[in-house]
C-alpha positions in Angstrom: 0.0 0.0 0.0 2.5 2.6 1.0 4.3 1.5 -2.2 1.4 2.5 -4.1 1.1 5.3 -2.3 4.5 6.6 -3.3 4.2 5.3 -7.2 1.3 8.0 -7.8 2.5 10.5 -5.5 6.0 10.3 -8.2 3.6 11.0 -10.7 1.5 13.6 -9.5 5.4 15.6 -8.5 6.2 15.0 -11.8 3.3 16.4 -13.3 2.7 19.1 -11.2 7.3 20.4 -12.0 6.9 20.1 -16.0 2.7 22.2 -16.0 4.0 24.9 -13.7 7.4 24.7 -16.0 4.8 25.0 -18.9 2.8 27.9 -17.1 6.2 29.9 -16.9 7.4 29.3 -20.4 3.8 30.1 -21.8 4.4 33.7 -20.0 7.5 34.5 -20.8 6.0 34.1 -24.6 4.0 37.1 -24.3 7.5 39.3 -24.1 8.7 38.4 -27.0 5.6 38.5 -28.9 5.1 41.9 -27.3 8.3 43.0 -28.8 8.1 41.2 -32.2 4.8 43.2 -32.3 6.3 46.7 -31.1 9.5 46.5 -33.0 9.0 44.7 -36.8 6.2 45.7 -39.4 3.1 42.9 -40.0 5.1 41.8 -42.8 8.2 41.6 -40.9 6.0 39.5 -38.2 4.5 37.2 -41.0 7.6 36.4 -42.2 9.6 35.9 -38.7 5.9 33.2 -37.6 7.0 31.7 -41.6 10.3 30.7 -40.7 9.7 29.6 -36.9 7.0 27.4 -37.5 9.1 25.5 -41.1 12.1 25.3 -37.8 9.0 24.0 -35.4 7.5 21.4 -37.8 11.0 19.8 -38.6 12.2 20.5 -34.7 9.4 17.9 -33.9 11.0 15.1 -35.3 13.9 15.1 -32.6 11.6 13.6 -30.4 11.1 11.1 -32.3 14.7 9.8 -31.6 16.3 6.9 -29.5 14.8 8.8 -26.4 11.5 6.5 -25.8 13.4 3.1 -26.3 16.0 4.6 -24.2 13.7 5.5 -21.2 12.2 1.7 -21.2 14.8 0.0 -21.4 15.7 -2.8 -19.0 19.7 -1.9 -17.1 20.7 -4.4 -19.4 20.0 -3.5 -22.2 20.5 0.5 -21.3 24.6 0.1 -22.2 24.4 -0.6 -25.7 21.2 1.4 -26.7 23.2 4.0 -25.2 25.8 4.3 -27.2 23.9 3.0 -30.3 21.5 6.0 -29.5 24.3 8.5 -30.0 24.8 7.2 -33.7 21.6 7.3 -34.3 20.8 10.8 -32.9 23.3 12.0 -34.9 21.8 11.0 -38.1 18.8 12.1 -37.3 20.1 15.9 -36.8 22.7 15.5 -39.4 19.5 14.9 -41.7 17.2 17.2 -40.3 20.3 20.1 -40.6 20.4 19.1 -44.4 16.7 18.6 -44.9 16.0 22.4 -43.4 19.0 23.8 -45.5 17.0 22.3 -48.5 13.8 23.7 -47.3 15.3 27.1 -46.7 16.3 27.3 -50.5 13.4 26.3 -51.5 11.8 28.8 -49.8 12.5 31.2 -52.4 9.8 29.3 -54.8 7.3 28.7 -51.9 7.2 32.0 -50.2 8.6 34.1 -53.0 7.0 37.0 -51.1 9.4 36.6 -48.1 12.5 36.4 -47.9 13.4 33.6 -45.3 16.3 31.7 -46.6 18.9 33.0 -43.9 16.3 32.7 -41.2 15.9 29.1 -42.1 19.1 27.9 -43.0 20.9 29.7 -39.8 18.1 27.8 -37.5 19.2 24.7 -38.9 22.6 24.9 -37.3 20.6 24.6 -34.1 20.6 20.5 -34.9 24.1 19.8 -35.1 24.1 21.0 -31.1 21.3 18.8 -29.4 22.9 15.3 -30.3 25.7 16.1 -27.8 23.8 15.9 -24.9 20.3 14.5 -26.0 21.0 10.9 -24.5 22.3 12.5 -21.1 18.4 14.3 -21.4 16.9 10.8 -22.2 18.6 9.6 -19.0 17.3 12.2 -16.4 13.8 11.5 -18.3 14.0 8.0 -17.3 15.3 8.5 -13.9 11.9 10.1 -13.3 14.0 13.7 -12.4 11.3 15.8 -13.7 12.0 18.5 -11.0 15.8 19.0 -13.2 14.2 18.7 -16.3 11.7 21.1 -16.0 13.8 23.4 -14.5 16.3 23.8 -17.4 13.5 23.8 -20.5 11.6 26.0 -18.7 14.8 28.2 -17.8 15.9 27.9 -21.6 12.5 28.9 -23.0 12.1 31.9 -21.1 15.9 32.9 -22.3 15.1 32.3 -25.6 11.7 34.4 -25.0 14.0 37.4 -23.4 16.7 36.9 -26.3 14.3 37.7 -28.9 13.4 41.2 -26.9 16.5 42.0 -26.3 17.7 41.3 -29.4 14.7 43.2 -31.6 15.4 46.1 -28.6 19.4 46.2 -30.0 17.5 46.7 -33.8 18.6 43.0 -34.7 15.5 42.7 -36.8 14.3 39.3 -37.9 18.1 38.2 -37.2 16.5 38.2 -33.5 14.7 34.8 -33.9 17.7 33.1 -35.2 19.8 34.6 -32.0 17.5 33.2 -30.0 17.0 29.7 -30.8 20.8 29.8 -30.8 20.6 31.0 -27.1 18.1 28.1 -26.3 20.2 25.6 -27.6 23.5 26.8 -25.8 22.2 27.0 -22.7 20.4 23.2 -23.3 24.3 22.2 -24.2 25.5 24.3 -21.1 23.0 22.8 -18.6 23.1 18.9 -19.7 26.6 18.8 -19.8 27.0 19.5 -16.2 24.1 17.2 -15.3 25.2 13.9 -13.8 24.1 10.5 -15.5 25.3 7.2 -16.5 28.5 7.7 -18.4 28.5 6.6 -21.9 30.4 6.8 -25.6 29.3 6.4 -28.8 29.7 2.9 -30.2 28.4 0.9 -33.3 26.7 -2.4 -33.1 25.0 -3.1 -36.8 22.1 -5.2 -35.7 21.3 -2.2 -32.4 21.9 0.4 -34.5 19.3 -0.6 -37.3 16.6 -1.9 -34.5 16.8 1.9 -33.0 16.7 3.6 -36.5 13.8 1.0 -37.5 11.8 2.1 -34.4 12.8 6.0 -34.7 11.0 6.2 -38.1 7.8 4.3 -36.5 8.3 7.2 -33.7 8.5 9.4 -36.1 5.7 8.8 -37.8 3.2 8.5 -35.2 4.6 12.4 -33.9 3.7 13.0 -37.4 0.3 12.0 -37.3 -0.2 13.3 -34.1 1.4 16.9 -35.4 -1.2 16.7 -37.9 -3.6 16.5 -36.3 -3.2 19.0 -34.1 -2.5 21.7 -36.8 -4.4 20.5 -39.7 -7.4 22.7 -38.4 -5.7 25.6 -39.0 -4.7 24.8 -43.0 -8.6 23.7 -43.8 -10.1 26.5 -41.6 -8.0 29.0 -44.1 -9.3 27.2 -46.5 -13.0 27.5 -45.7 -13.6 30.5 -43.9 -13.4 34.1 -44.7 -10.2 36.0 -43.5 -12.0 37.8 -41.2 -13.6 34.4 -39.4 -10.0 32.6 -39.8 -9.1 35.4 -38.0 -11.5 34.8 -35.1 -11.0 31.2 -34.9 -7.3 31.4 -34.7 -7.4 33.5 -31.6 -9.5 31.2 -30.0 -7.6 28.9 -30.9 -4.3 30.3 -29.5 -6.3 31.6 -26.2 -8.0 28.1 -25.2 -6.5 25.2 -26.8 -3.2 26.9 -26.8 -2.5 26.7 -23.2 -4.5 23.2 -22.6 -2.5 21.5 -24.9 0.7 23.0 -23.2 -0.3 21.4 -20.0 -1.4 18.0 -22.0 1.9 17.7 -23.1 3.8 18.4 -19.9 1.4 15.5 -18.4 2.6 13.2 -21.2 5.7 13.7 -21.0 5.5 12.8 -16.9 3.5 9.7 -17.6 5.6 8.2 -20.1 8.7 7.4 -17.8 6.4 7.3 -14.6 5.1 4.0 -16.7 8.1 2.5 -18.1 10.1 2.7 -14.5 6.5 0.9 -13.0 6.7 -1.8 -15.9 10.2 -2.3 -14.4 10.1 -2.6 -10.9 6.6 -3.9 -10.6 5.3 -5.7 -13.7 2.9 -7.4 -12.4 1.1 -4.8 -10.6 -1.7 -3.1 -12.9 -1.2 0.8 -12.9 -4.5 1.7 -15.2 -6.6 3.0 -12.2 -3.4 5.0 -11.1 -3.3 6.6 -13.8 -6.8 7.1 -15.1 -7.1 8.8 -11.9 -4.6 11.3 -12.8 -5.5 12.2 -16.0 -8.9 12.7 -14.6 -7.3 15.8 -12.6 -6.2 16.6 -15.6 -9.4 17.0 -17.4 -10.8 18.5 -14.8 -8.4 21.6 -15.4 -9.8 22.1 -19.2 -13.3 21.3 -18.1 -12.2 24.8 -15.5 -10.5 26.9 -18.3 -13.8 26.5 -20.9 -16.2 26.9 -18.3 -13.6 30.6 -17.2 -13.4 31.6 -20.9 -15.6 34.5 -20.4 -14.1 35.8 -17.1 -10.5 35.5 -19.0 -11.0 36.7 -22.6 -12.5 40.1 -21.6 -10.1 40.8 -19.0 -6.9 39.8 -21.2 -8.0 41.1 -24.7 -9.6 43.2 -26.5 -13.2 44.1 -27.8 -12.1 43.0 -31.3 -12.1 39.2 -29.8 -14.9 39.0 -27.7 -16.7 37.1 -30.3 -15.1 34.2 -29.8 -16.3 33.1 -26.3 -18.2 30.1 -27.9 -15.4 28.9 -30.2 -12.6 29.0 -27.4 -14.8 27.5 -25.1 -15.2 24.0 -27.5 -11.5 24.0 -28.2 -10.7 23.8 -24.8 -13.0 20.9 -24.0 -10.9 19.1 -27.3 -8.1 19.2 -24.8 -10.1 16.2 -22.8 -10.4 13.7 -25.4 -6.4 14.6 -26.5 -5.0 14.1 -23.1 -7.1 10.8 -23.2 -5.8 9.6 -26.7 -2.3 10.8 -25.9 -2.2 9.1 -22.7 -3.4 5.3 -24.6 -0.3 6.4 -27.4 2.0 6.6 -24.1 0.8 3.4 -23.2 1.1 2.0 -26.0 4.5 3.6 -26.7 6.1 2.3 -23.1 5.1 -1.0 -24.4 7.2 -0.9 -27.6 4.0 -0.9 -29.5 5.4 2.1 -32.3 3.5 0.6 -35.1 0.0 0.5 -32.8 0.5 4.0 -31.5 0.9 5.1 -35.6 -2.0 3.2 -36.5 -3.8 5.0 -33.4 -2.7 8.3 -35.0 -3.5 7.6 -38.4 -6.9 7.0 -37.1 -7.4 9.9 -34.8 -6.7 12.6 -38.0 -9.2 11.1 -40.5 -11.5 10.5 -38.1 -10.6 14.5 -37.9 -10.5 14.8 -42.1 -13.6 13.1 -42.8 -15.7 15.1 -40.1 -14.3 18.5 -41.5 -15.1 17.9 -45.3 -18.2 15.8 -44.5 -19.7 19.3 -42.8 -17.4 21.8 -44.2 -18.3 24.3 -41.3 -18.0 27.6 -42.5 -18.0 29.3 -39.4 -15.5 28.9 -36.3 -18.6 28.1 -33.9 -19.6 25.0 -36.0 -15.8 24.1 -37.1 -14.5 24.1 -33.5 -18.3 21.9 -32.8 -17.6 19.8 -35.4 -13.8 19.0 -34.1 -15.1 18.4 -30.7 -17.9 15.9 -32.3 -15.0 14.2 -34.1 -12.4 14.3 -31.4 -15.1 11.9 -29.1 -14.4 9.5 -31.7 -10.8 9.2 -30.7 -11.3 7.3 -28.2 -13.4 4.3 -30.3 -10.1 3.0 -31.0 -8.4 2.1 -27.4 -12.1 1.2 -26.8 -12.2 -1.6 -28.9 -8.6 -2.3 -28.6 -8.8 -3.1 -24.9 -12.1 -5.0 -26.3 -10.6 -7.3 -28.0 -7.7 -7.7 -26.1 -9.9 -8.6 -23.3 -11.7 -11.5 -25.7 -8.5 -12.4 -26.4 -7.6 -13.6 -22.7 -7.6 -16.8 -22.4 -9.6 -17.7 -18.9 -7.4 -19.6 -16.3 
């Protein structure tokens, strides 16, 4: 019992270090877009959101590296995927530093209208840092140190944050960005190389090193499908509804879901090695009510922010957004069913079930796709209804996964 005891009490610490790290980071953001606002023109601003979110997009596939297989791994087998894992993160950034220099010179066909190029290709360099200490991150991930960890992204977000006023205040110009996400990673390097963890080198084992590249692309393209589906509302809203609506709906947008899926994510990534270090020390014990209980708590907090939209909204904005009470409100109840269907994909995923937890992504986005064009909502009201309708569908799929996997059993 008092073991038990402890195991969620682990996880509720855990959770509770990375949302307030979240909370912090999420505030330090309004600085620099405070200054991006006072100090570039709109098209300045356009073109600076361009290349961050081309860097974003590509940045996401770093997480899709050695680090889960790393973090559930047995102490056995922790030596060699190790030192396998530092080959393979190196290819991964290698690639990702040549993919976004081909991207940046491609932007001048894409977005003709701004010139990005330098932006992107100077954010790239950015890669060819995190591969030096990504493992030692992996490690103080799966020693369940979420206090440390938190600490230092939140620390390194709000410098970048502060980098990109300071830099826009010393008339740096859209150079500011680039400065910034070169302070970020600096101070990552800085801070992880001081950390204490298992001591490791890079080595090559064929057979390792293709089993962790095999699963890294399975990773990768469940964070893929899960990216997608996250954003794709924004690229069909544009789409379908008048500037002035789009308009609308992305502010709701960035004032509910913004923030809920912020505090999603910091819960996932506590759960993920709060699971694997249970599956290790007590396999046999059954953690589902633990943490069903937990991500209950969680909900609750987005069931709190829709139900305080109107309190907030008014009293942090504008006039000009006030319209968008109804939309922000049903954005932020998506955030329940995500936390739900990210939560089964971290299950899954501590398992070494990469090819389920794509197949569980695949399905949550065109559940998403076919409810969009099957409606085509044309205002953000009924879009951001229509995504919620859809989003409860998510969770047919672990449904009758656990259904049949219960048929399945065998009885004693």
């Amino acid at each position: 019992m008092q073991a038990s005891k402890y195991s969620i009490t682990l996880l509720l610490r855990n959770t509770s270090w990375l949302i307030g790290a979240e909370v912090v980071a999420k505030a330090s953001r309004l600085v620099s877009i405070m200054a991006m606002a006072a100090f570039l023109l709109p098209v300045e601003y356009g073109a600076a959101m361009l290349a961050l979110s081309i860097h974003e997009v590509l940045r996401l596939l770093l997480r899709s590296g050695t680090g889960a297989q790393i973090i559930r791994a047995t102490d056995q087998e922790l030596p060699s995927l190790l030192a396998n894992g530092l080959c393979v993160q190196w290819v991964i950034c290698i690639g990702l530093f040549l993919v976004q220099l081909a991207v940046a010179y491609c932007t001048h066909w894409l977005f003709p209208e701004h010139d990005i190029f330098a932006l992107v290709a100077l954010m790239a360099f950015t890669y060819l840092v995190f591969p030096i200490v990504s493992t030692k991150a992996f490690l103080v991930q799966r020693e369940n140190r979420m206090a440390l960890f938190s600490v230092i992204s939140s620390v390194c977000i709000i410098i970048e944050n502060f980098a990109i006023a300071v830099a826009l205040y010393l008339d740096a110009g859209l150079l500011a960005i680039v400065y910034a996400k070169w302070a970020f990673a600096i101070l990552w390097l800085a801070a992880f190389l001081v950390v204490k963890t298992q001591p490791h080198r890079i080595g090559f084992d064929r057979v390792i090193f293709v089993r962790l590249l095999t699963t890294s692309s399975q990773l990768a393209a469940a964070d893929a499908l899960r990216s997608l589906r996250i954003n794709m509302d924004v690229f069909i809203a544009a789409r379908l509804m008048t500037p002035e609506l789009f308009g609308l709906y992305s502010f709701a947008k960035s004032a509910g879901i913004g923030l809920a899926m912020s505090i999603s994510q910091a819960y996932i990534t506590a759960l993920y090695p709060y699971i694997c270090q249970q599956q290790k020390t007590n396999p046999s014990h059954n953690q589902s009510k633990k943490i069903a209980f937990v991500t209950v708590l969680v909900s609750l907090v987005f069931v709190c922010q829709s139900a305080l939209v109107p309190a907030y909204v008014p009293f942090l904005f504008s006039a000009d957004w006030q319209a968008s009470f109804t939309t922000t409100s049903l954005l932020c109840l998506i955030a329940i069913t995500s936390v739900w269907s990210d939560t089964y994909s971290a299950v899954l995923r501590s398992k070494g079930l990469f090819r389920l937890e794509a197949q569980q992504c695949a399905y949550c986005l065109f559940v998403s796709l076919v409810g969009v064009f099957a409606m085509t909502p044309q205002t953000p009201e009924t879009f951001a209804l229509v995504l919620l309708l859809s989003s409860v569908l998510w969770l047919v799929f672990p449904a009758v996964n656990m259904f049949i996997k219960f048929r399945t059993i065998k009885p004693a």
